[in-house]
LUMLUM-628542 format. One line per field, with one value per atom (N, C-alpha, C, O): atom name; x, y, z. Coordinates in steps of 0.02 Angstrom, whole numbers. Example, Ala and Ser with C-alpha at 12.3 -4.5 7.8 and 13.67 -1.06 7.14 Angstrom:
2
atome <- (N, CA, C, O, N, CA, C, O)
c1 <- (660, 615, 660, 712, 642, 684, 645, 670)
c2 <- (-284, -225, -165, -166, -112, -53, 2, 57)
c3 <- (390, 390, 390, 423, 354, 357, 394, 402)
This chain:
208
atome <- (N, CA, C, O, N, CA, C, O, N, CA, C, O, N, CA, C, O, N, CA, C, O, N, CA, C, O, N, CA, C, O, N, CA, C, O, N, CA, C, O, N, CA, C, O, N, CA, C, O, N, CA, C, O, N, CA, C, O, N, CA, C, O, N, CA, C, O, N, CA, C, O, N, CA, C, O, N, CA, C, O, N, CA, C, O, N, CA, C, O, N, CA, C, O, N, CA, C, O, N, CA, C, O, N, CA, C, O, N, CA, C, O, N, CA, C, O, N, CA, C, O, N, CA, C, O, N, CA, C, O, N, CA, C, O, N, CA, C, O, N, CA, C, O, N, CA, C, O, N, CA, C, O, N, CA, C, O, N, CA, C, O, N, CA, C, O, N, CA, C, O, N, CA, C, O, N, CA, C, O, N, CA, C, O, N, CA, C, O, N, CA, C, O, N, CA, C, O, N, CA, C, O, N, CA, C, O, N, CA, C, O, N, CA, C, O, N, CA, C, O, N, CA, C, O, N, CA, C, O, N, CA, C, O, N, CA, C, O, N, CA, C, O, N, CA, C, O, N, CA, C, O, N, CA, C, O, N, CA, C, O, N, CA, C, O, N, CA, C, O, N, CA, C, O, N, CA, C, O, N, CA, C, O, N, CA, C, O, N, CA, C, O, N, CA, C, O, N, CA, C, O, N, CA, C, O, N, CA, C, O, N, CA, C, O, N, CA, C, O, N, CA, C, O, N, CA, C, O, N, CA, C, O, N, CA, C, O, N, CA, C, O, N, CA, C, O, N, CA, C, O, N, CA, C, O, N, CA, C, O, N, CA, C, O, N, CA, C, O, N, CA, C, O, N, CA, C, O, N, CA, C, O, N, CA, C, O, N, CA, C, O, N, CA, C, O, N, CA, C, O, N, CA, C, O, N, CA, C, O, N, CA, C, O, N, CA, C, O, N, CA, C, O, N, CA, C, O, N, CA, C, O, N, CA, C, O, N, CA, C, O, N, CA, C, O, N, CA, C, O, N, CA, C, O, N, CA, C, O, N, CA, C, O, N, CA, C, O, N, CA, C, O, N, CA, C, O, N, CA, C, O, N, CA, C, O, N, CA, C, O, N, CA, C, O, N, CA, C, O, N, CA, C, O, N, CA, C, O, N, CA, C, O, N, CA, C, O, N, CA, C, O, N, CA, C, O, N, CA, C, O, N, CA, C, O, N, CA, C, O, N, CA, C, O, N, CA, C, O, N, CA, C, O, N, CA, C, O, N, CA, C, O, N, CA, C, O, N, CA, C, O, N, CA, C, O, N, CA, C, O, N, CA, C, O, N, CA, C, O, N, CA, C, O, N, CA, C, O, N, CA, C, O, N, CA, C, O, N, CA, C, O, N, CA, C, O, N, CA, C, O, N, CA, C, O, N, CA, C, O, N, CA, C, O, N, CA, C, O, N, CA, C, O, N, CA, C, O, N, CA, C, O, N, CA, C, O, N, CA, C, O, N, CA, C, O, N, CA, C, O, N, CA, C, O, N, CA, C, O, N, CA, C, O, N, CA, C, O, N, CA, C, O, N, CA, C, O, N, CA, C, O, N, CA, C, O, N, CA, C, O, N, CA, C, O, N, CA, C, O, N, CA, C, O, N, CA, C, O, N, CA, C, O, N, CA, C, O, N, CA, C, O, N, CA, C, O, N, CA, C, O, N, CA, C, O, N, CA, C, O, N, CA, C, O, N, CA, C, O, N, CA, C, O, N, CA, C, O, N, CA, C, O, N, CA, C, O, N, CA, C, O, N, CA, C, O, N, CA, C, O, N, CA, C, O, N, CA, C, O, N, CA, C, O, N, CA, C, O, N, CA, C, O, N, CA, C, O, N, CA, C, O, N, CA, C, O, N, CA, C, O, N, CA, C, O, N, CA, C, O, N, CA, C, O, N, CA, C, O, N, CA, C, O, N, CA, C, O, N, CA, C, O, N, CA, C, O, N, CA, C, O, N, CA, C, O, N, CA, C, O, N, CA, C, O, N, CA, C, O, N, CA, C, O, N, CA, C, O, N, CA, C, O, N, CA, C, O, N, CA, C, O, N, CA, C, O, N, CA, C, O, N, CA, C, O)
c1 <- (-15775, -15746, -15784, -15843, -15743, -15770, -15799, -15774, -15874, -15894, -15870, -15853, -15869, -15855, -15898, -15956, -15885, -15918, -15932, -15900, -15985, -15988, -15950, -15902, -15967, -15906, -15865, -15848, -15816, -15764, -15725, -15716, -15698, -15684, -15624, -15616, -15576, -15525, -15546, -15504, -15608, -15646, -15652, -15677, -15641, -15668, -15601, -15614, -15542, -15488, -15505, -15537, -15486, -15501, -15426, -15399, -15398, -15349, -15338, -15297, -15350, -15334, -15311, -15340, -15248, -15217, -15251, -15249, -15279, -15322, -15375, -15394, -15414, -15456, -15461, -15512, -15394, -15377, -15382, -15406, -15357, -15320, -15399, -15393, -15443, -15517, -15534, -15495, -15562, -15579, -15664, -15697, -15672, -15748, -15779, -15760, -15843, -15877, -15941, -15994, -15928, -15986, -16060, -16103, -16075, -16155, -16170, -16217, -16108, -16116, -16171, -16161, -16244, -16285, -16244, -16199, -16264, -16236, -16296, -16328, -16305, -16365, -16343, -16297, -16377, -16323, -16382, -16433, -16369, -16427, -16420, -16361, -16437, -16477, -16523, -16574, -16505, -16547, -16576, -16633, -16573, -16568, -16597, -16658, -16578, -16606, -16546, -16544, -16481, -16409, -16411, -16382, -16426, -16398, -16326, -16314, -16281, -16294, -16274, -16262, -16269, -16225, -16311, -16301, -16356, -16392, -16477, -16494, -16507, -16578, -16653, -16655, -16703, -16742, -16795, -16829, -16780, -16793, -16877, -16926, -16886, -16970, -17008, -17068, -16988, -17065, -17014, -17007, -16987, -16974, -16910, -16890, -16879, -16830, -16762, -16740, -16743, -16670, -16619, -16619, -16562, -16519, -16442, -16441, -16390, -16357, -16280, -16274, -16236, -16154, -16139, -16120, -16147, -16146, -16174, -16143, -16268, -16262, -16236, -16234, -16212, -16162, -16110, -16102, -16075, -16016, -16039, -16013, -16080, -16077, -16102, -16077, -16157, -16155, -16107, -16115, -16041, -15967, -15936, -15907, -15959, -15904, -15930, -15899, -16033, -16065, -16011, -15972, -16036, -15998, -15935, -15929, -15888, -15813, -15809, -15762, -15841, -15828, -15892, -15908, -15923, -15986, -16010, -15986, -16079, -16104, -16190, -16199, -16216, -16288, -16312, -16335, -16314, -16325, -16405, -16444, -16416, -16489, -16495, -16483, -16516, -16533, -16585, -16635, -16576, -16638, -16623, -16572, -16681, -16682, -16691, -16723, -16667, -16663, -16648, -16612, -16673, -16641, -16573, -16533, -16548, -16479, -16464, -16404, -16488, -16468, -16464, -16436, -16492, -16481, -16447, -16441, -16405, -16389, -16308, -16282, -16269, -16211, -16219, -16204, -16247, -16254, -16294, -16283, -16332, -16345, -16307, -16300, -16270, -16210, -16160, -16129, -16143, -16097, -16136, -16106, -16184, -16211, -16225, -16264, -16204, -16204, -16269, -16274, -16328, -16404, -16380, -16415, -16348, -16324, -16251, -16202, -16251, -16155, -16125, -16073, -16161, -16140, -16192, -16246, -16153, -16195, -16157, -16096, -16226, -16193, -16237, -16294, -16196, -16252, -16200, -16213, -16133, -16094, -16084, -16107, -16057, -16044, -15970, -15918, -15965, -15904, -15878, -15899, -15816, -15763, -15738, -15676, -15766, -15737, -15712, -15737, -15656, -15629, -15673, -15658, -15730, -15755, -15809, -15840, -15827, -15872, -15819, -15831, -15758, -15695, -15693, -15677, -15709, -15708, -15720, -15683, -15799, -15860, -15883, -15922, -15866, -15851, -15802, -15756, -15789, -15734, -15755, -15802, -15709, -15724, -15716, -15687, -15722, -15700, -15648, -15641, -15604, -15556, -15620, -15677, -15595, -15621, -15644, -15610, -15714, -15717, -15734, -15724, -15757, -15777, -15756, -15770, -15733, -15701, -15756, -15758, -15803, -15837, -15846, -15838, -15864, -15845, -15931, -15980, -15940, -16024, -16033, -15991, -16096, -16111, -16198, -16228, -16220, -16287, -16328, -16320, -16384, -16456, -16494, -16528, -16507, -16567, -16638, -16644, -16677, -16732, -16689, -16634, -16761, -16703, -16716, -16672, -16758, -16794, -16761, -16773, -16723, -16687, -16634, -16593, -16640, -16607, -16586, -16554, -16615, -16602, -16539, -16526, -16483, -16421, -16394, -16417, -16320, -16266, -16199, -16160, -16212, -16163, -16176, -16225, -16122, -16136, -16157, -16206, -16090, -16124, -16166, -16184, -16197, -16276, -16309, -16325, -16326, -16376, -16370, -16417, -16300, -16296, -16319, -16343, -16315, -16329, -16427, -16460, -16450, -16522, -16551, -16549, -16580, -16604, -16668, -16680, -16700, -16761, -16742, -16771, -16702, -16698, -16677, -16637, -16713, -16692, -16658, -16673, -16625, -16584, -16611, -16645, -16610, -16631, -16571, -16527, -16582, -16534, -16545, -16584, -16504, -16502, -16469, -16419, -16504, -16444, -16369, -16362, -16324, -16283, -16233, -16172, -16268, -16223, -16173, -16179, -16124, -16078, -16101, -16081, -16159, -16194, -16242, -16272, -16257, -16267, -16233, -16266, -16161, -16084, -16087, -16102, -16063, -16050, -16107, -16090, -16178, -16217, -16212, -16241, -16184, -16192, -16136, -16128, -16109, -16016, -15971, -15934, -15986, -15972, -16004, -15979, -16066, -16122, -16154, -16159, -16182, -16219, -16153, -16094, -16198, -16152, -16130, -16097, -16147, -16107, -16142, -16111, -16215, -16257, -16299, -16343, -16277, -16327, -16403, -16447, -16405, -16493, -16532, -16583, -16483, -16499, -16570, -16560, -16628, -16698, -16686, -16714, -16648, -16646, -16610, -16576, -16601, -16609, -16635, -16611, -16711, -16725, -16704, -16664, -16727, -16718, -16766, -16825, -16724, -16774, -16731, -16673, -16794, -16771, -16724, -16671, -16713, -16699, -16674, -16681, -16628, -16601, -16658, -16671, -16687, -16750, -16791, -16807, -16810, -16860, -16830, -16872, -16767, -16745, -16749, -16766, -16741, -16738, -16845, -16856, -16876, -16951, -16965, -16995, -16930, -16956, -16927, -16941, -16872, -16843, -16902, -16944, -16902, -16962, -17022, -17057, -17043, -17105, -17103, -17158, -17061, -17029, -17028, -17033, -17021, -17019, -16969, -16966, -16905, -16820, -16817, -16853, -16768, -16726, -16652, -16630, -16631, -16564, -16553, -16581, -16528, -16488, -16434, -16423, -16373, -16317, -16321, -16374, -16282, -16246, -16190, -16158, -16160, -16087, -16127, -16179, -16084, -16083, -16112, -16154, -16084, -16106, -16200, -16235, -16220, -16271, -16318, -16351, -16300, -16338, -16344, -16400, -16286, -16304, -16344, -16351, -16369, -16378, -16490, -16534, -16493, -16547, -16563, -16617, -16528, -16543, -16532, -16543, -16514, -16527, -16611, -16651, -16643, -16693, -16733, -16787, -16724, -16777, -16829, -16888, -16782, -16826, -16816, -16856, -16751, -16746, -16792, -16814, -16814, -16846, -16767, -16755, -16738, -16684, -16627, -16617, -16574, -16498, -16465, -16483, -16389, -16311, -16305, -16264)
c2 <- (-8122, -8058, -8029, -8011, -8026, -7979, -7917, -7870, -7919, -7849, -7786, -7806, -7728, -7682, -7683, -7706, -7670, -7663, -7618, -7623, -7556, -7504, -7445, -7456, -7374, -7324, -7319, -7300, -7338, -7310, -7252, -7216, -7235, -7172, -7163, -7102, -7183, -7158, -7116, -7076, -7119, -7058, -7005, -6959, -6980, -6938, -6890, -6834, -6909, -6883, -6790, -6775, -6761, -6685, -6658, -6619, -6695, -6644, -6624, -6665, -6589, -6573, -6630, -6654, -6649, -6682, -6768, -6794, -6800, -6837, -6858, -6914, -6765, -6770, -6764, -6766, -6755, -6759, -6815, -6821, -6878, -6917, -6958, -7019, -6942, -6992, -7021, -6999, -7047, -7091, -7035, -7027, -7007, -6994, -7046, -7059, -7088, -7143, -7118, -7149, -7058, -7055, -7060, -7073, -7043, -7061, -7114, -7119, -7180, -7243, -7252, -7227, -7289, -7316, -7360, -7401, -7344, -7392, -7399, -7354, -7475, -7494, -7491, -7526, -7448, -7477, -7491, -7457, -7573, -7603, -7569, -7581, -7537, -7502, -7525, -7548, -7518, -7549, -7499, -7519, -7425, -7373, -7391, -7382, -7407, -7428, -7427, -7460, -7380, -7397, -7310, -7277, -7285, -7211, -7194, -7229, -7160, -7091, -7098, -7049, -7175, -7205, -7186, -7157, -7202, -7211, -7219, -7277, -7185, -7189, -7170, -7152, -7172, -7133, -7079, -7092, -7012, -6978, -6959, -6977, -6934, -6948, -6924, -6937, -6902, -6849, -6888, -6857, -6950, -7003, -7019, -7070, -6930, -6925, -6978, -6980, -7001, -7051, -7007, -6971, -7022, -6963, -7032, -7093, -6985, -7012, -6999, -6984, -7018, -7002, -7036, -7006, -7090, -7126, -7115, -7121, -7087, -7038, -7004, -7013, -6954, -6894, -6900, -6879, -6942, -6982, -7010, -6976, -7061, -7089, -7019, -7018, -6962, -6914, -6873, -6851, -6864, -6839, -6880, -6866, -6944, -7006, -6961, -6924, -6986, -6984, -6931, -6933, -6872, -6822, -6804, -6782, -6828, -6841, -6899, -6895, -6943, -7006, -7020, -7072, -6938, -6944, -7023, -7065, -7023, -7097, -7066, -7014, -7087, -7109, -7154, -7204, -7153, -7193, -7192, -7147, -7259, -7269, -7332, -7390, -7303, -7362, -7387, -7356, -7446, -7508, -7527, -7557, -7504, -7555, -7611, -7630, -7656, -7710, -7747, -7725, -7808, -7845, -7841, -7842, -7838, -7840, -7919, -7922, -7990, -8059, -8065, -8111, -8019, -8006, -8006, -8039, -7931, -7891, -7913, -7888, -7973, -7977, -8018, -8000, -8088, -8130, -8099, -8131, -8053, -7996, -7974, -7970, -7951, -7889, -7929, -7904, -8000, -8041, -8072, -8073, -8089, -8121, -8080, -8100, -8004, -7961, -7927, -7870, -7943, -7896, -7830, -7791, -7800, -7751, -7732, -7767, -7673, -7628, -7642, -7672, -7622, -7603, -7631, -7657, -7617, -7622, -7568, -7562, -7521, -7490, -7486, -7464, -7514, -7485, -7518, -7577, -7491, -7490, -7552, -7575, -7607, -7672, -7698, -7696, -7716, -7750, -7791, -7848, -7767, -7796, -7858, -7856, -7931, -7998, -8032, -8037, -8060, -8104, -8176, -8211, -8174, -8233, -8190, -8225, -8115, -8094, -8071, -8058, -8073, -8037, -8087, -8067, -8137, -8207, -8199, -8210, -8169, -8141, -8084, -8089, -8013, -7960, -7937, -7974, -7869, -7831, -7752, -7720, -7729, -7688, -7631, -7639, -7560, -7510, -7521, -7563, -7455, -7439, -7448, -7472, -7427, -7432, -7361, -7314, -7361, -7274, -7265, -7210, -7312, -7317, -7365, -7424, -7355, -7393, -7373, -7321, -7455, -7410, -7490, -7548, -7461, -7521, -7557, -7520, -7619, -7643, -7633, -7641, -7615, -7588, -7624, -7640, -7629, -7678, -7605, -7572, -7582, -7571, -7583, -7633, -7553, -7568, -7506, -7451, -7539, -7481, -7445, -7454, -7381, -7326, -7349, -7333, -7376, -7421, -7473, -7492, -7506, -7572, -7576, -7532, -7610, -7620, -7685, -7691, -7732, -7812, -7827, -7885, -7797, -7825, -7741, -7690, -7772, -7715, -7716, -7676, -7779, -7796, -7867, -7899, -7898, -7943, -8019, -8056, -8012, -8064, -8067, -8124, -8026, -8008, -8044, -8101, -8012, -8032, -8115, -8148, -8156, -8221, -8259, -8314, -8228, -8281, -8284, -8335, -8227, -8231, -8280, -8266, -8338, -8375, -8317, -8310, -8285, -8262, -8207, -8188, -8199, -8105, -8129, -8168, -8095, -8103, -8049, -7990, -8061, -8014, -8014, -8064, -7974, -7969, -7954, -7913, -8012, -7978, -8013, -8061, -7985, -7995, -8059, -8067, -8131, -8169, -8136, -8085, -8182, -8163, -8106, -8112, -8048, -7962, -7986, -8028, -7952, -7938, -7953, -8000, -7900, -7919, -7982, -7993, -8011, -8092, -8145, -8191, -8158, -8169, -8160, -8191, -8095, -8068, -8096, -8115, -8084, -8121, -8192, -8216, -8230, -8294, -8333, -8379, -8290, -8307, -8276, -8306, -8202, -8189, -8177, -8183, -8160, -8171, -8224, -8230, -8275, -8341, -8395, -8395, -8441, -8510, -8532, -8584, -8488, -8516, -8550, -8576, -8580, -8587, -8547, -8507, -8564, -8512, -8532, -8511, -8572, -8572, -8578, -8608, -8530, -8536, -8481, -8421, -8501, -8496, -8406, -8365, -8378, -8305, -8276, -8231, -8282, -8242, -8244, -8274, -8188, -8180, -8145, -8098, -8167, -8176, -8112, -8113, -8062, -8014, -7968, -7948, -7963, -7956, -7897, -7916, -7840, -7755, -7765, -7821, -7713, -7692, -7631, -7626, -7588, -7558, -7599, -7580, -7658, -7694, -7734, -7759, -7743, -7760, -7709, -7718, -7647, -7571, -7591, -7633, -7583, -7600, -7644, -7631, -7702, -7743, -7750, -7794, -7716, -7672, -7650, -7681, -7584, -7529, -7564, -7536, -7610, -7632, -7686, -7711, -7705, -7772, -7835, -7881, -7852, -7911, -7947, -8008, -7886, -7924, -7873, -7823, -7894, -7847, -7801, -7760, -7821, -7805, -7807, -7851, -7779, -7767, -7738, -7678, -7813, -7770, -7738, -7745, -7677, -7621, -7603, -7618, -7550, -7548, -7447, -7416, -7434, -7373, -7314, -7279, -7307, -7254, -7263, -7224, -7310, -7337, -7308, -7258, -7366, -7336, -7285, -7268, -7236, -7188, -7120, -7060, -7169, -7114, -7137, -7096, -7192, -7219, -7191, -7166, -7198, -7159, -7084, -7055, -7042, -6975, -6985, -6948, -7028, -7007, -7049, -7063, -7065, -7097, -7063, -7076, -7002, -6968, -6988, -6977, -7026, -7079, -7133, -7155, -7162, -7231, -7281, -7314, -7269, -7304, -7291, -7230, -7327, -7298, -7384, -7442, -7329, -7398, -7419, -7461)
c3 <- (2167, 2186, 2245, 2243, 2301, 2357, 2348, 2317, 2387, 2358, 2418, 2474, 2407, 2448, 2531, 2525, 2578, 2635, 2679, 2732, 2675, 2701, 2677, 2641, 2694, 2670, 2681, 2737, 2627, 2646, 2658, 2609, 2712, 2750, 2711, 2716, 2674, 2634, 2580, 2558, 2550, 2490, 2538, 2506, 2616, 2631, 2656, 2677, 2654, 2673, 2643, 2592, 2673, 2652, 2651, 2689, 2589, 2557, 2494, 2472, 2453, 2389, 2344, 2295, 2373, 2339, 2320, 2264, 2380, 2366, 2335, 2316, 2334, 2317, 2229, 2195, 2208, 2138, 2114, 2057, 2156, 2118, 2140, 2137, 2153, 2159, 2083, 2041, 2069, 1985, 2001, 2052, 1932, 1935, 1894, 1837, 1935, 1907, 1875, 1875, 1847, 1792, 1807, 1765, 1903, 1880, 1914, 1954, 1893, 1930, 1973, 2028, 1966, 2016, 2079, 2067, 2133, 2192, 2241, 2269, 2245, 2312, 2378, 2399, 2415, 2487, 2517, 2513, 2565, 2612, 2673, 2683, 2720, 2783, 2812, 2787, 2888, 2939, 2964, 2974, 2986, 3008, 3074, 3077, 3111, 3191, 3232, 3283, 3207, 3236, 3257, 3214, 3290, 3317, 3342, 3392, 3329, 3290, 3225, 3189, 3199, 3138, 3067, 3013, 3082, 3035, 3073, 3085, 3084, 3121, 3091, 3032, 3120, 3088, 3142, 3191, 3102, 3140, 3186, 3155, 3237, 3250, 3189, 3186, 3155, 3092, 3019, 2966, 3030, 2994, 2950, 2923, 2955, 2920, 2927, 2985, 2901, 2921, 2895, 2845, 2951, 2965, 2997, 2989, 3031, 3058, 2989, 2929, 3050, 3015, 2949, 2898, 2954, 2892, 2836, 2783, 2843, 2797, 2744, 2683, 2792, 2795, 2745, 2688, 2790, 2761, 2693, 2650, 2664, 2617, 2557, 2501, 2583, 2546, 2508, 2452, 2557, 2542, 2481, 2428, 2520, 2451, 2388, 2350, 2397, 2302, 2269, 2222, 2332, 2283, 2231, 2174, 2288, 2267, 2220, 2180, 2216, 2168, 2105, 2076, 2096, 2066, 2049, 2012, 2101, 2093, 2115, 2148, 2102, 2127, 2172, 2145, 2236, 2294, 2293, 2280, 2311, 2328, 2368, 2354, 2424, 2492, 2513, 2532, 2512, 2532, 2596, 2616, 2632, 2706, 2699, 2650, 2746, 2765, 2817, 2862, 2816, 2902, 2927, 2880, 2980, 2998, 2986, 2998, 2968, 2956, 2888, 2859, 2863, 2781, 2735, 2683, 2780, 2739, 2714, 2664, 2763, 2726, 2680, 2623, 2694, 2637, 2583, 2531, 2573, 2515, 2484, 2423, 2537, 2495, 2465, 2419, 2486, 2466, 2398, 2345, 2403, 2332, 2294, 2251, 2287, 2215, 2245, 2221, 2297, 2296, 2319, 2286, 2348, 2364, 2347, 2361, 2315, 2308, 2387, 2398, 2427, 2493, 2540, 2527, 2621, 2674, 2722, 2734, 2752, 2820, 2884, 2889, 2933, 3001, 3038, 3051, 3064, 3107, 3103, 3155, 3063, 3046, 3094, 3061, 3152, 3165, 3139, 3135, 3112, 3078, 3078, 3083, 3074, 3105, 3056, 3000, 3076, 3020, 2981, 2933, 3027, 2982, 2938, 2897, 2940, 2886, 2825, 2766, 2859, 2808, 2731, 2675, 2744, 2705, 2652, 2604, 2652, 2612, 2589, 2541, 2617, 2590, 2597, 2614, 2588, 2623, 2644, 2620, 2691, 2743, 2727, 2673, 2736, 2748, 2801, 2844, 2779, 2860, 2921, 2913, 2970, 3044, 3041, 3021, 3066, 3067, 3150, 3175, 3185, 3254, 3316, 3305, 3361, 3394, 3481, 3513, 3498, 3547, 3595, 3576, 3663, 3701, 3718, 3710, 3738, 3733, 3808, 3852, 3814, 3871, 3877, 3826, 3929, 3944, 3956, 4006, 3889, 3910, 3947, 3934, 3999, 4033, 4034, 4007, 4070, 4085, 4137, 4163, 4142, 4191, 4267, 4306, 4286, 4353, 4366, 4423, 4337, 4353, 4418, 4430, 4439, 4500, 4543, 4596, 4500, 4520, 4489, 4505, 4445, 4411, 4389, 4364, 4421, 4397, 4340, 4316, 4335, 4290, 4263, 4284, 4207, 4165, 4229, 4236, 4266, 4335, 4357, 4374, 4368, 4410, 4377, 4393, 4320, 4260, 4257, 4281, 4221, 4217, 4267, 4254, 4354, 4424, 4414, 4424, 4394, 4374, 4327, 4266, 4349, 4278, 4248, 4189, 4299, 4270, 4206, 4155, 4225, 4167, 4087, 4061, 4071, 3994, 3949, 3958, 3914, 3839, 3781, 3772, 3732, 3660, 3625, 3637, 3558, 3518, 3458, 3455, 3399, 3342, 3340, 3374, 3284, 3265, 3227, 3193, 3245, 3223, 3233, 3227, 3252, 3292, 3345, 3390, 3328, 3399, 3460, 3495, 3480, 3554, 3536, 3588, 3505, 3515, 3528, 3552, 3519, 3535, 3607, 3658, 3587, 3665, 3746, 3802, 3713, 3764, 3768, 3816, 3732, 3727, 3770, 3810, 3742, 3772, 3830, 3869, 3825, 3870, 3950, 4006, 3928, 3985, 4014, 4075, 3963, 3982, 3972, 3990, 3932, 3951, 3903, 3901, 3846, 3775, 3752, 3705, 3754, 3726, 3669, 3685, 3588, 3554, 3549, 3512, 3590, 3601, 3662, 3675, 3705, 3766, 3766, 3757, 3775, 3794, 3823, 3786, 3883, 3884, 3840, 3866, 3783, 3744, 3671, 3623, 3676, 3623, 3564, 3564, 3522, 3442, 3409, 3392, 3408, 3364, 3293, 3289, 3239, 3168, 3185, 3159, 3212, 3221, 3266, 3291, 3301, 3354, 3395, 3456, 3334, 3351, 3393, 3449, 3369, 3395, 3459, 3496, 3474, 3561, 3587, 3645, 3573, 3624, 3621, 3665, 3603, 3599, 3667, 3719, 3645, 3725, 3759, 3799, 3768, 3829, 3854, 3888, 3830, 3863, 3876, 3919, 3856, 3865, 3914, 3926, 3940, 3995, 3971, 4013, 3904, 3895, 3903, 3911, 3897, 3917, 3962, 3972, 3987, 4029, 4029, 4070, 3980, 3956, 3875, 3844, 3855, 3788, 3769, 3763, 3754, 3724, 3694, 3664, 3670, 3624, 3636, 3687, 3564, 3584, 3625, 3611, 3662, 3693, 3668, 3696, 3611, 3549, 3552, 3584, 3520, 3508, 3582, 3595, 3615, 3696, 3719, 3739, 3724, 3728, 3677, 3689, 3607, 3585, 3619, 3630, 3622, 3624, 3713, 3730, 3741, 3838, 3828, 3881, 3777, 3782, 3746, 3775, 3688, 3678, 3718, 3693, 3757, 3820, 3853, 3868, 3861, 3931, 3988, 4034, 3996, 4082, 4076, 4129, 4012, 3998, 4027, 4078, 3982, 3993, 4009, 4010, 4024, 4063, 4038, 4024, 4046, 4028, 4102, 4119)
């Protein structure tokens, strides 16, 4: 049995009438796995607090569907084959929807629709776009196995090689925005949302 995948945004409809016909689960314990390194979806704040929409959102569900939520961080390579083998109720941190993870869990509706856009530092100036970047053997990318923008760099930017040498392999998405700033890559996919929530807390460290 497919386990559930992220919140679902249909517990959150705000009409009366919906909100009647919800099942109250009594209390129900629910695990949800979290990456919180996804801004404005799920983050953690500077004085440590973790925050973000999803949150929010999954706070609204407990209520309406009385349950007890309790979240475990974890790796983003983790967390589906987790949530699929029963270790987790759930998973959230802005999960793109693909038919080959569809297999193995199942989805919430769509709550975000956002376009991928290349991280850089705010100083960069050797590449303006995905071409630039690919004619460079020197420059490098970070990314998660497995994520959307690991795909996307692989395939749509380089050569379709998943072990092509520029691009590194890191556990977090936190931890590619890290060697960004520090110059160890030079670029990092994200979807839009994301980037821009990470270049407003820069300070002009970084820019899309």
């Amino acid at each position: 049995m497919k386990t559930m995948m992220m919140a679902a945004l249909a517990a959150t409809v705000a009409t009366t009438a919906l909100a009647q016909d919800l099942p109250d689960l009594g209390g129900q314990q629910v695990v949800i796995a979290v990456e919180n390194a996804y801004p404005p979806l799920q983050f953690v704040e500077p004085g440590g607090a973790v925050v973000g929409w999803e949150y929010d959102a999954m706070a609204e569900i407990a209520t309406r569907l009385n349950i007890d939520v309790t979240y475990e961080t974890t790796s983003w390579d983790a967390m589906i084959p987790a949530v699929s083998g029963d270790q987790y109720d759930m998973g959230m941190t802005g999960i793109t929807i693909r038919d080959d993870r569809a297999e193995v869990v199942d989805f919430s509706d769509s709550y975000m629709t956002s376009q991928m856009v290349m991280l850089v530092r705010g100083d960069e100036d050797r590449f303006a776009d995905a071409e630039m970047f690919a004619a460079d053997e020197g420059l490098l990318m970070a990314a998660q196995p497995g994520t959307t923008p690991f795909y996307v760099g692989v395939y749509d930017v380089l050569d379709g090689d998943e072990a092509n040498p520029r691009i590194q392999l890191m556990e977090t998405f936190g931890a590619t925005v890290q060697a960004l700033r520090a110059g160890d890559v030079d670029m990092v996919l994200t979807d839009g949302t994301a980037g821009a929530g990470y270049v407003e807390a820069s300070d002009g460290a970084l820019k899309i």
